[in-house]
DOMAR-148080 format. One record per residue (C-alpha): z, x, y negated; residue number from 1. Coordinates in pm, whole numbers, plus 50000, padded with zeros to 5 digits. Layout:
<kolpas>
+-------+-------+-------+-----+
:    pz :    px :    py : seq :
+-------+-------+-------+-----+
:     Z :     X :     Y : NUM :
...
+-------+-------+-------+-----+
</kolpas>
This chain:
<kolpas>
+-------+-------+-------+-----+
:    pz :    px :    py : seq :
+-------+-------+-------+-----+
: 90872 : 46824 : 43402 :   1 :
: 90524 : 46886 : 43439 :   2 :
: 90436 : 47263 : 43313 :   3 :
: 90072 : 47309 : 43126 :   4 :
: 89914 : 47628 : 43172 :   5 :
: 89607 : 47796 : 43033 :   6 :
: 89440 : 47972 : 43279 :   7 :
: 89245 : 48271 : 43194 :   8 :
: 88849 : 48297 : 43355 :   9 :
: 88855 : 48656 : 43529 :  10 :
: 88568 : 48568 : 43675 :  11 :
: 88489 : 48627 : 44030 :  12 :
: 88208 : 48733 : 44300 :  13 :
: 88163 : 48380 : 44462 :  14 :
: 87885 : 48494 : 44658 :  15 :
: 88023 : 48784 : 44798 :  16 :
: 88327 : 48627 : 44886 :  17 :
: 88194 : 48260 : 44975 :  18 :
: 88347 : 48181 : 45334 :  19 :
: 88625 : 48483 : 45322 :  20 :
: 88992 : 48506 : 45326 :  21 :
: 89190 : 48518 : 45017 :  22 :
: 89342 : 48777 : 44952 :  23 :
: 89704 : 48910 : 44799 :  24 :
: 89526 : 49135 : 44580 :  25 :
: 89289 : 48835 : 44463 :  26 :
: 89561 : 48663 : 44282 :  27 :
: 89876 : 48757 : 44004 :  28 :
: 90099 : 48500 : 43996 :  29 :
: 90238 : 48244 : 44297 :  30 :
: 90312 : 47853 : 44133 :  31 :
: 90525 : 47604 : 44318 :  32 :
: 90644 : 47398 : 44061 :  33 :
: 90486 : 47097 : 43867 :  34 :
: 90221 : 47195 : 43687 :  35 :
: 89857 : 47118 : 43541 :  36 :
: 89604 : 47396 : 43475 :  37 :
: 89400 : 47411 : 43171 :  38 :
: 89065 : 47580 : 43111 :  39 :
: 88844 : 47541 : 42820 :  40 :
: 89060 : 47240 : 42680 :  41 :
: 89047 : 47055 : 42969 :  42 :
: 89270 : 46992 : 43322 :  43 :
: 89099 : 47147 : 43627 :  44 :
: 89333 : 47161 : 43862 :  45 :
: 89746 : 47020 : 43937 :  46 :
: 89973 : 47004 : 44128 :  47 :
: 90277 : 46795 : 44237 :  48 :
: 90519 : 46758 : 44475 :  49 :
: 90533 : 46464 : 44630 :  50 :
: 90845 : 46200 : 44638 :  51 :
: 91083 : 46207 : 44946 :  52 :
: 90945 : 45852 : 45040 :  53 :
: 90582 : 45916 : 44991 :  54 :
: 90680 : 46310 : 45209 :  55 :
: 90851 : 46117 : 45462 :  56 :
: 90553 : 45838 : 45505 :  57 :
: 90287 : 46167 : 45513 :  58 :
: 90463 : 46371 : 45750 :  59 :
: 90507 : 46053 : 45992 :  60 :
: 90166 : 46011 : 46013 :  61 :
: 90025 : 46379 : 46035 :  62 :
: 90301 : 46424 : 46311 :  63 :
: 90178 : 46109 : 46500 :  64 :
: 89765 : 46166 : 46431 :  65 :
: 89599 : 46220 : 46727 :  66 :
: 89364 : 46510 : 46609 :  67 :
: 89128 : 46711 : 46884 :  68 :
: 88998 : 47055 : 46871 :  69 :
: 88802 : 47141 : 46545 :  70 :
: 88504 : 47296 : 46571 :  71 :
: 88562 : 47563 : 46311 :  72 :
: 88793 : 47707 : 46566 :  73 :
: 88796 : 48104 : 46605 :  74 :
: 89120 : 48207 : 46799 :  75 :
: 89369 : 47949 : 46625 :  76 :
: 89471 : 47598 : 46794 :  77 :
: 89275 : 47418 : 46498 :  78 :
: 89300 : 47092 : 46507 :  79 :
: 89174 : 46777 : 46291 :  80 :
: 89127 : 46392 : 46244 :  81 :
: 88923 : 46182 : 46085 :  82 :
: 88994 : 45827 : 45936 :  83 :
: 88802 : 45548 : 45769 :  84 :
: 88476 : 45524 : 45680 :  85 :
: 88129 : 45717 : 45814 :  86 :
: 87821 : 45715 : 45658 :  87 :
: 87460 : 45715 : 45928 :  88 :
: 87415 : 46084 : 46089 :  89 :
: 87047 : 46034 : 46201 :  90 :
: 87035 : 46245 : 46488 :  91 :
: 87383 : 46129 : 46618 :  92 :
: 87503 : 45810 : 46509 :  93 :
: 87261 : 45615 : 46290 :  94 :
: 87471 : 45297 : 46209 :  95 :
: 87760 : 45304 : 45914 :  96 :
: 88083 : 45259 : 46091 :  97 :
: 88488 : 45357 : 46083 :  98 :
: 88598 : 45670 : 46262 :  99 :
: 88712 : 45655 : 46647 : 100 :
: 89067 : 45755 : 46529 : 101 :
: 89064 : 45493 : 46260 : 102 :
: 89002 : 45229 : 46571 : 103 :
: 89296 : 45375 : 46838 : 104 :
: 89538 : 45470 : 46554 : 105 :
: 89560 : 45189 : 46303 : 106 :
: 89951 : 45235 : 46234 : 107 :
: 89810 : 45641 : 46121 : 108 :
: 89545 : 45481 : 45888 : 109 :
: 89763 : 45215 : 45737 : 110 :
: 90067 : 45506 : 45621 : 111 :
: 89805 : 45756 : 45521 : 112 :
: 89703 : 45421 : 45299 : 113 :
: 89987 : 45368 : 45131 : 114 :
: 89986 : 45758 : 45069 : 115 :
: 89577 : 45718 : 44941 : 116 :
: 89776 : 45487 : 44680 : 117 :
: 90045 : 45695 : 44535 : 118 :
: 89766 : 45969 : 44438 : 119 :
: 89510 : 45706 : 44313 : 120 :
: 89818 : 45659 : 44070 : 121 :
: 89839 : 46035 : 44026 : 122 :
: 89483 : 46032 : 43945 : 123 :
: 89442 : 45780 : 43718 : 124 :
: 89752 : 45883 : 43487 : 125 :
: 89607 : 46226 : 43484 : 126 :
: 89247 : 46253 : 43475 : 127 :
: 89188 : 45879 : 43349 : 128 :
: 88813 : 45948 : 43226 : 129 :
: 88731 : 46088 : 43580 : 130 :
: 88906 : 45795 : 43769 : 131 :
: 88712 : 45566 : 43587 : 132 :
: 88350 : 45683 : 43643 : 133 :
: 88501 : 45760 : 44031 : 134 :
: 88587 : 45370 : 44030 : 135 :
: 88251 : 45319 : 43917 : 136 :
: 88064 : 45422 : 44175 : 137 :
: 88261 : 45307 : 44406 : 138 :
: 88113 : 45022 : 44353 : 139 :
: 87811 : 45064 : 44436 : 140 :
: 87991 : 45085 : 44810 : 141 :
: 87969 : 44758 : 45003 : 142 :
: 88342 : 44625 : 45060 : 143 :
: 88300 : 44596 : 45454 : 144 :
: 88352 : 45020 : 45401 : 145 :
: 88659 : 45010 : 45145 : 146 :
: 88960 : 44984 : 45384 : 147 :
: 89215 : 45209 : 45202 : 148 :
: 89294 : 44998 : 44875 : 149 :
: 89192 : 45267 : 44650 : 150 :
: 88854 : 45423 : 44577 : 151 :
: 88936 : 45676 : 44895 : 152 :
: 88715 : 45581 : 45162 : 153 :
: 88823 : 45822 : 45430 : 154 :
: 89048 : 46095 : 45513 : 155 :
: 89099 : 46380 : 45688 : 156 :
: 89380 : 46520 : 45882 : 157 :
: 89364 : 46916 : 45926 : 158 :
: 89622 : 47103 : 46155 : 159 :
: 89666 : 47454 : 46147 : 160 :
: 89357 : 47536 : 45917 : 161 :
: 89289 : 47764 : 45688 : 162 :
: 88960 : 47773 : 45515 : 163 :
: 88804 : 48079 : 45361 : 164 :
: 88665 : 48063 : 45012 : 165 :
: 88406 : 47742 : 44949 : 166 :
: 88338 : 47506 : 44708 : 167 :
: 88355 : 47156 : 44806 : 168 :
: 88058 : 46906 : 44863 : 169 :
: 87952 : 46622 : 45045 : 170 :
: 88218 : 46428 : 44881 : 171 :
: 88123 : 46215 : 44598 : 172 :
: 88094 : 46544 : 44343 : 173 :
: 88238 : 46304 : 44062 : 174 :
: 88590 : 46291 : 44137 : 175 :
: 88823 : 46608 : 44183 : 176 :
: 88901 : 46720 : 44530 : 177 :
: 89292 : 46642 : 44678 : 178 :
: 89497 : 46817 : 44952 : 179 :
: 89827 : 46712 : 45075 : 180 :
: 90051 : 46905 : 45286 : 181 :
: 90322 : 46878 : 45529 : 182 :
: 90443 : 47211 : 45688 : 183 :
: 90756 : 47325 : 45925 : 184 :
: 90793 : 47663 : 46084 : 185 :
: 90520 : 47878 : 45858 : 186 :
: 90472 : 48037 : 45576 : 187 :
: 90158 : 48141 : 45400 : 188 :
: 89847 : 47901 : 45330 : 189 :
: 89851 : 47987 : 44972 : 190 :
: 89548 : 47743 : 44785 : 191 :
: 89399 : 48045 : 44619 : 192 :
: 89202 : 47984 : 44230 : 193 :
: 89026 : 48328 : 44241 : 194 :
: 88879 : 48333 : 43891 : 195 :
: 89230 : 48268 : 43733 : 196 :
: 89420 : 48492 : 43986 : 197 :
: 89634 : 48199 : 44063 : 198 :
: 89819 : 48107 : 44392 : 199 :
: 89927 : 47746 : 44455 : 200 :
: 90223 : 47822 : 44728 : 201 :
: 90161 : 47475 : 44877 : 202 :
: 90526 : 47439 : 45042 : 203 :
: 90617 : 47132 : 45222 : 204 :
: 90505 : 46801 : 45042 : 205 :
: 90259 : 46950 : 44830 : 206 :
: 89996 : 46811 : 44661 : 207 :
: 89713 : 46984 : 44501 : 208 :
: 89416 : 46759 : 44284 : 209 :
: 89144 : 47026 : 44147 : 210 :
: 88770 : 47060 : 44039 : 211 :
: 88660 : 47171 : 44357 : 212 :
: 88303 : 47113 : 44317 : 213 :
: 88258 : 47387 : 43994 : 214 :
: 88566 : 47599 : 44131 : 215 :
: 88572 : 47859 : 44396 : 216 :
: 88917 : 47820 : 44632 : 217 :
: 89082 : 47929 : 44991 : 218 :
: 89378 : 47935 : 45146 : 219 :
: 89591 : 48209 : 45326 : 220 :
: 89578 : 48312 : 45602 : 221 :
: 89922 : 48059 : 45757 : 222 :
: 90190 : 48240 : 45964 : 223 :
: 90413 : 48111 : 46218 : 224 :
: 90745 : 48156 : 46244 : 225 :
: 90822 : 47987 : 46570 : 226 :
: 90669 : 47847 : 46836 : 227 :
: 90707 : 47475 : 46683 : 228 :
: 90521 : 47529 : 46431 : 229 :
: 90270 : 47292 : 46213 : 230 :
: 90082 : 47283 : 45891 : 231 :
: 89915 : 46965 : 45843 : 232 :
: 89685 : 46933 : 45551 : 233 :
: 89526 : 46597 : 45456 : 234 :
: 89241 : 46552 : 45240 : 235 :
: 89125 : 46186 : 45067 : 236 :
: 88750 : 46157 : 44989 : 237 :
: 88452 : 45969 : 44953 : 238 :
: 88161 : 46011 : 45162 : 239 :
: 87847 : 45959 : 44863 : 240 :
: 87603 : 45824 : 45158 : 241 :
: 87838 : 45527 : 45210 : 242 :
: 87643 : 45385 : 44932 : 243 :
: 87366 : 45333 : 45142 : 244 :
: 87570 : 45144 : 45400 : 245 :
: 87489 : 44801 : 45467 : 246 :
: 87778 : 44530 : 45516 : 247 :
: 87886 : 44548 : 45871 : 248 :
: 87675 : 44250 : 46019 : 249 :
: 87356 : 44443 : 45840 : 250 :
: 87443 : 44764 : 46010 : 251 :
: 87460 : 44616 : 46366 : 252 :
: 87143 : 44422 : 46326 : 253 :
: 86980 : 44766 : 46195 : 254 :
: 87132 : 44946 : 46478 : 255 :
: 87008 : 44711 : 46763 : 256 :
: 86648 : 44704 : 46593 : 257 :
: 86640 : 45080 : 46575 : 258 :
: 86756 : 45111 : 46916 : 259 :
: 86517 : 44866 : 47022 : 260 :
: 86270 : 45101 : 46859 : 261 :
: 86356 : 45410 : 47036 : 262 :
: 86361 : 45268 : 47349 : 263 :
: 85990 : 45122 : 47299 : 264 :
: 85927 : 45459 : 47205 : 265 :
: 85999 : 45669 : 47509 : 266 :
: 85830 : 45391 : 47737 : 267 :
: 85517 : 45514 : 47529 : 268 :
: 85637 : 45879 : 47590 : 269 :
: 85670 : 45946 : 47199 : 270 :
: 85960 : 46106 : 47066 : 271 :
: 86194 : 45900 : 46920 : 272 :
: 86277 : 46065 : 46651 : 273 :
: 85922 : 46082 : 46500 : 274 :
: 85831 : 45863 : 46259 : 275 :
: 85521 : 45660 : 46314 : 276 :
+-------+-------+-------+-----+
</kolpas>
């Protein structure tokens, strides 16, 4: 049974907390049961746990994802993956392409798949209006970059991470923002709504679909409670500059004409990256 709830708006001091740890005294009430969260009439955030098959599939691939060292690391063995689709990064890699993990780890990127699936379904029985205008502009996203057989066009696997209070971007800001977890060995990593003084425990196989764009959340800090410990969270989004991408035979001829271009411009002893 899913449980609604009507959250109340205690407001809260995003700016002065923006990038912080949550903490106990920011929230009332813990929830890890099935549940969707109302505010002004309409569903902002819920959350699931996920069938044994669909827990069994995640926690399969999060244990076999090769992740490296994050570079939000401070102290903690943070580690994270990335899978599917990239848009250009000018000053790094200026072609569209599909992650370096997505290449060396296909078996990873074809479970987290079939995962991306069960919480398209999720979505689309839940928030049907927003899963429409999602599939919308989807498709304004050449198919060379649409991999996962949903909307989803990339994912991230997070190990060990807790982030302090933010509100999401990047991401296509038209669909709600997802985060699936698989945990053994720790406690803590609460998914903190400030304004409502709610908690989302986020125990093993949970799943968590909110409206992270307009709403202010953070997680615990996580606690181990033996040396094999993990807490995987994995996050399905869409990058919104994959809608510039070319198909994939466009973005290699770009990428050797650009290349082509930088190279003519060092021989002249111009910078490359200014535009003539």
């Amino acid at each position: 049974m899913v449980v609604k709830i009507d959250a109340k708006d205690y407001g809260f001091d995003y700016a002065k907390f923006k990038g912080k740890t949550p903490e106990k005294s920011h929230y009332d009430t813990v929830i890890d049961f099935d549940c969707d969260i109302y505010h002004d009439g309409r569903v902002v955030c819920s959350y699931r746990k996920l069938p044994k098959d669909q827990l069994l599939l995640l926690s399969a691939c999060t244990a076999k994802a090769k992740c490296v060292k994050s570079s939000r690391t401070s102290g903690v063995n943070q580690m994270s993956a990335v899978f599917g689709a990239l848009p250009r990064v000018a000053v790094r890699e200026d072609y569209c392409r599909f992650s370096a993990q997505t290449k060396s780890q296909p078996e990873v990127f074809n479970g987290l798949n079939k995962v991306a699936r069960y919480l398209w379904g999720v979505y689309q029985e839940t928030f049907p209006v927003i899963a429409c205008e999602f599939k919308k502009f989807v498709s304004s996203i050449d198919e060379d970059w649409k991999k996962t057989g949903t909307p989803f066009t990339t994912v991230n696997v997070n190990k060990n991470f807790a982030i302090g209070y933010h509100k999401d971007a990047a991401n296509y800001g038209g669909v709600y923002s997802n985060v699936l977890i698989s945990k053994k060995n720790a406690d803590g990593g609460f998914f903190v709504l400030p304004q409502f003084r709610l908690a989302l425990k986020q125990s093993h196989g949970a799943l968590v679909i909110v409206d992270g764009v307009n709403i202010p959340h953070g997680v615990t800090t996580i606690i181990p409670k033996s040396k094999n410990w993990e807490r995987s969270s994995v996050v399905f989004y869409t990058l919104s500059n994959l809608k510039h991408c070319l198909p994939k035979s466009g973005e290699l001829l770009r990428s050797k004409q650009k290349t082509t271009e930088r190279a003519r411009k060092r021989a002249q002893g111009i910078d490359p990256r200014v535009k003539t």
